[in-house]
Every structure is written in structure tokens, then in C-alpha cells.
C-alpha positions, 0 to 999 in steps of 0.5 A: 212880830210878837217877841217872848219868852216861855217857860217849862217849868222845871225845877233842876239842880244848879250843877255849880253849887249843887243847890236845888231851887224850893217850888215856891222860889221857882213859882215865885221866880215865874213872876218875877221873870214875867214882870222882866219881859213886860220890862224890856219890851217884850210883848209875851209870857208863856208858861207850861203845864205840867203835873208832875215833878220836877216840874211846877206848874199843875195850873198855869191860869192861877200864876198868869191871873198873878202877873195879870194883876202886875203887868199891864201890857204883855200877852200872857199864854200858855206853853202847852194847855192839855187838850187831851187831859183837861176837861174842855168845859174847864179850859173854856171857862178858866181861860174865859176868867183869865181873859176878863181879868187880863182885859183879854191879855190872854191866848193859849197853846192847845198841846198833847203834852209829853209826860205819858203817866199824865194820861191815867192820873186823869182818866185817859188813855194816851193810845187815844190821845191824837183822838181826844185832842181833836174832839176835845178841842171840837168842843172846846170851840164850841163852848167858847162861840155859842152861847148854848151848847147840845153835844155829844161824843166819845170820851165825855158825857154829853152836854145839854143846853149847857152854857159855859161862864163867863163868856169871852171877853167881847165876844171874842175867844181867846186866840188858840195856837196848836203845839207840836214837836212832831204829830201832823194831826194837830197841824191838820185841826190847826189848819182846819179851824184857821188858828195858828201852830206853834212849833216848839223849834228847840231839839230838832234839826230846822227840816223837821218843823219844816216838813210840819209847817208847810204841813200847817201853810198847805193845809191852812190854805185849802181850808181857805183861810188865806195864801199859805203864805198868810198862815199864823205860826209861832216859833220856840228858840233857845238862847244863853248869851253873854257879850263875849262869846267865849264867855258864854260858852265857859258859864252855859258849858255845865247847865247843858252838860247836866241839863236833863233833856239834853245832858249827857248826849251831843256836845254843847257845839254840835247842839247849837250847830243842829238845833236852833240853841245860841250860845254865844253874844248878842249878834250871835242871837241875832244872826242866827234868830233870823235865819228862821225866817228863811227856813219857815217864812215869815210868821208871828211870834218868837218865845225863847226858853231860857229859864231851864236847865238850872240857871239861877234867876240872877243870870235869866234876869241878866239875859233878859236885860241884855236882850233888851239891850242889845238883840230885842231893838234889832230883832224889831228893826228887821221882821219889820223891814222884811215882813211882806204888806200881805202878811197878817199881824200877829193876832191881838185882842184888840185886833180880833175885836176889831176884825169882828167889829168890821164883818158882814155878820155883825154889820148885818146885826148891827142894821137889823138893830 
């Protein structure tokens, strides 16, 4: 089980002093917190993309090459790549850089995004956003396994013997997961291709990424990819803690009230008991942490947001030191004690070279050789 943290990227006023952090303190804090979960043991950092405020982070690929430089171990992704806006051509090289710079270090979340002005800021219509993604990606898959690309389709203007640099790393890609709060479609392509989906798994109740993933097991299985049971997916969390429970209700209280996605709607206890948000102490993460496995199966990463809504780097820091202290070490002990031999690890560099290395087709290469 991969374990990490993602990041939105929001930039939000501190409702307890009433101070709103610069973007460069919260560039400057993404780094810091990256180099905090390499520190603790975690395996993953992701980091959104979004262009327009209060967000920051418009080119997540520059900020990872920074932690890249500073980090030895973790995988550095993305929360949410936008398939639909950003040209694929410029994904497939910019990931294939971060991926030599990261010694392949490197996977992504492919995603429609959220925010609907994003659409015409880049040319596009969001009515054909389900459509741009599924032919973007199409070419993006291409850009990154053949070294000359002829193509043609709908919203780009055709490639001709076209070769996008550098290539990947290896020969190998960079793994790609699909995210989705709730479109089937992208479950669909991610079955088709045998990548995994990642389900945000924050604001919804656990029976609607329920439906979506058995969506994605079901279908990752008719294409022939492996029992459904062997499907790769990725799982969003929340969580504020605090080694008394009551006081990490007290401190949470005026962030979840004041947050911007969920503030001024349900209460702090009926969120945390539809939504898979944990406030509470370390057991408390872990208890309920767990119960995820047996709602959705067994699967390969868990990220939890929790540098939102507000909380000073001070306190996300402190978060992170006492889930390393106390929840990481027993999150590890369990999936791995309950994971089934037959369920795939979660994917690596290494292990994908590795995979490719052992293939008929490179076996086959190599006697011709």
C-alpha cells in the first residue's frame, strides 16, 4: 500500500486570526510539506492544478522538478492533470522531463477538473469535456508508446510523424490513474487501458465511489486486465487529529465551519459520520481508515488531504509528525496483513521496468538481438 498526502492548493483565510497566507508562502509550504511526508515514511506527494484563485498551483510539474531536487524516495504525482485543457502533446513531454529528472519518481492523475471558466481560458468547450478527455488521452497514450506519431481527431490539429522529447524514462511511461468524483466514462477509459482510477473519496457518501468503482473492477475485467479483484485503485481521505479526540474536534471546529467546500452546510459530526473526514485521535484514523477496504476491496494508495481549509503550516506539520508516530506504522502492519498474494502491488518505476524487462515482446527482442 502506497500512503500520501495530495494537496488542492487552496489558498484560504485562517478563520482564528483572520490572516490569509501570500501564494509564495503557500508555494513555498507545498515544498515543505512534500519534504515532511518523504520524512515520516510516506511514500507519495501529490499536488493539484488548477488556474484560478484561491488556488496556486497553475504548473504543478515545475513545483514536483523542485521537490524532485530535495526528495530522494517518494513518488511525486499530481491530484488532478487536465486532460481536457491542457494540450496532450505538452502533458507527454512535460511528465516524460519530470520523469528523468525524478529518476522516474513520477505518476500522474489524469482528471476533467472542476472549476467550468477553465474551459474557455484554453479554447475549449466544457460541453465536450467527457469527449476531450477520452480523445486526448487516446493521444497522449500514443505520444508516450510510439516513437513516431501520425494522428488525427476532433479538437487538435493533426500530428505528423511527429515525436514528442524526451522520451520516457526506460521505455517506460509514467503510470497514469483516471480521477473522478462522479463521471462513469472516465472509469470506462480507465478500465480500457488497464490504468488505475482513483476516487476522490472526500464529499460523498462511501455508496457513491462504490458504484464508480465496481464500475472500474467489472470493466477492468472484461477488458482483460485481471480478475476485478486485481483492479489498481486509489483512494482520497481526510483527516485532523489531535491525541485527544476532544481536542481535535475544539481546534478542527472553525476551519470546517469557515472552509469553502464544505463551510456553512452540514455540521462538523454529521460530515465525519457520511463522509469519510476523521476528526478525532490517532486510533480514530485508523479505525475508520480501514473500513475503506471493506467498502471498496482491497486496493493500492491512500492520499489524505489535510493542508486545506485554512490550517497554518505549523499544525499540517504537526499532523504529519503524529501520523507518523502513531497511525502510518499501523496502517502498514494491517494492508499488509490483509492484502490477498494475488493482489497486484502498487505500481512503481521499478516495478514496471521490471515487468517489461520479463515480456514476451522484449524477450523475443532481446534473441533477435
Amino acid at each position: 500500500m502506497q500512503i500520501g498526502v495530495f494537496s488542492v492548493s487552496d489558498i484560504t483565510t485562517d478563520p482564528t486570526t483572520g490572516r490569509t497566507p501570500t501564494e509564495h508562502e503557500r508555494i513555498k509550504a507545498s515544498v515543505a510539506i512534500a519534504k515532511k511526508v518523504e520524512e515520516i515514511g510516506m511514500d507519495v506527494y501529490a499536488l493539484g492544478e488548477h488556474h484560478n484563485r484561491p488556488f496556486f498551483s497553475s504548473s504543478p510539474t515545475t513545483t514536483l522538478a523542485y521537490i524532485a531536487a530535495q526528495t530522494e524516495r517518494i513518488i511525486l504525482s499530481t491530484a488532478t492533470t487536465l486532460i481536457t485543457t491542457n494540450d496532450p502533446v505538452k502533458i507527454a513531454e512535460d511528465f516524460a522531463m519530470l520523469q528523468h529528472l525524478a529518476d522516474g519518481r513520477v505518476d500522474l492523475v489524469l482528471g476533467r477538473g472542476n472549476t467550468a471558466p477553465v474551459y474557455p481560458w484554453f479554447g475549449k468547450n466544457i460541453q465536450d469535456g467527457v469527449e476531450l478527455a477520452i480523445e486526448n488521452y487516446s493521444l497522449l497514450r500514443k505520444l508516450w508508446d510510439e516513437d513516431t506519431v501520425k494522428w488525427s481527431g476532433k479538437f487538435r490539429t493533426p500530428l505528423q510523424n511527429f515525436t514528442s522529447t524526451p522520451r520516457p524514462l526506460d521505455g517506460v511511461a509514467p503510470f497514469v490513474w483516471h480521477g473522478s468524483i462522479r463521471t462513469p466514462q472516465i472509469a470506462e477509459v480507465a478500465a480500457y487501458f488497464g490504468d488505475g482510477f482513483f476516487a476522490n473519496n472526500i464529499f460523498w457518501p462511501k455508496e457513491h465511489y462504490q458504484q464508480l468503482i465496481g464500475l472500474y473492477r467489472e470493466r477492468y475485467e472484461h477488458y482483460g486486465h485481471g480478475k476485478a479483484d486485481q483492479a489498481i485503485v486509489g483512494l482520497g481521505g481526510q483527516f485532523f487529529m489531535r491525541k485527544n479526540s476532544q481536542d481535535a474536534v475544539k481546534e478542527f471546529r472553525p476551519y470546517f465551519d469557515n472552509a469553502p467546500v464544505y463551510g456553512h452546510g452540514p455540521s462538523l459530526e454529521d460530515f465525519t459520520s457520511q463522509t469519510p473526514l476523521t476528526v478525532g485521535s490517532p486510533q480514530e484514523v485508523i479505525e475508520k481508515t480501514l473500513t475503506f477496504r471493506e467498502y471498496f476491496g482491497d486496493y493500492q494508495r491512500q492520499l489524505f488531504l489535510i493542508d486545506h481549509a485554512g490550517l497554518p503550516l505549523k499544525t499540517v506539520l504537526e499532523q504529519l509528525d503524529l501520523f507518523g508516530e502513531e497511525v502510518l506504522p499501523v496502517l502498514r502492519k494491517e494492508y499488509a496483513a490483509l492484502k490477498p498474494a494475488h493482489v497486484p502491488e502498487p505500481p512503481t518505476h521499478a516495478g514496471r521496468v521490471a515487468a517489461l524487462l520479463a515480456s514476451p515482446d522484449a524477450a523475443e527482442a532481446t534473441s533477435e538481438a
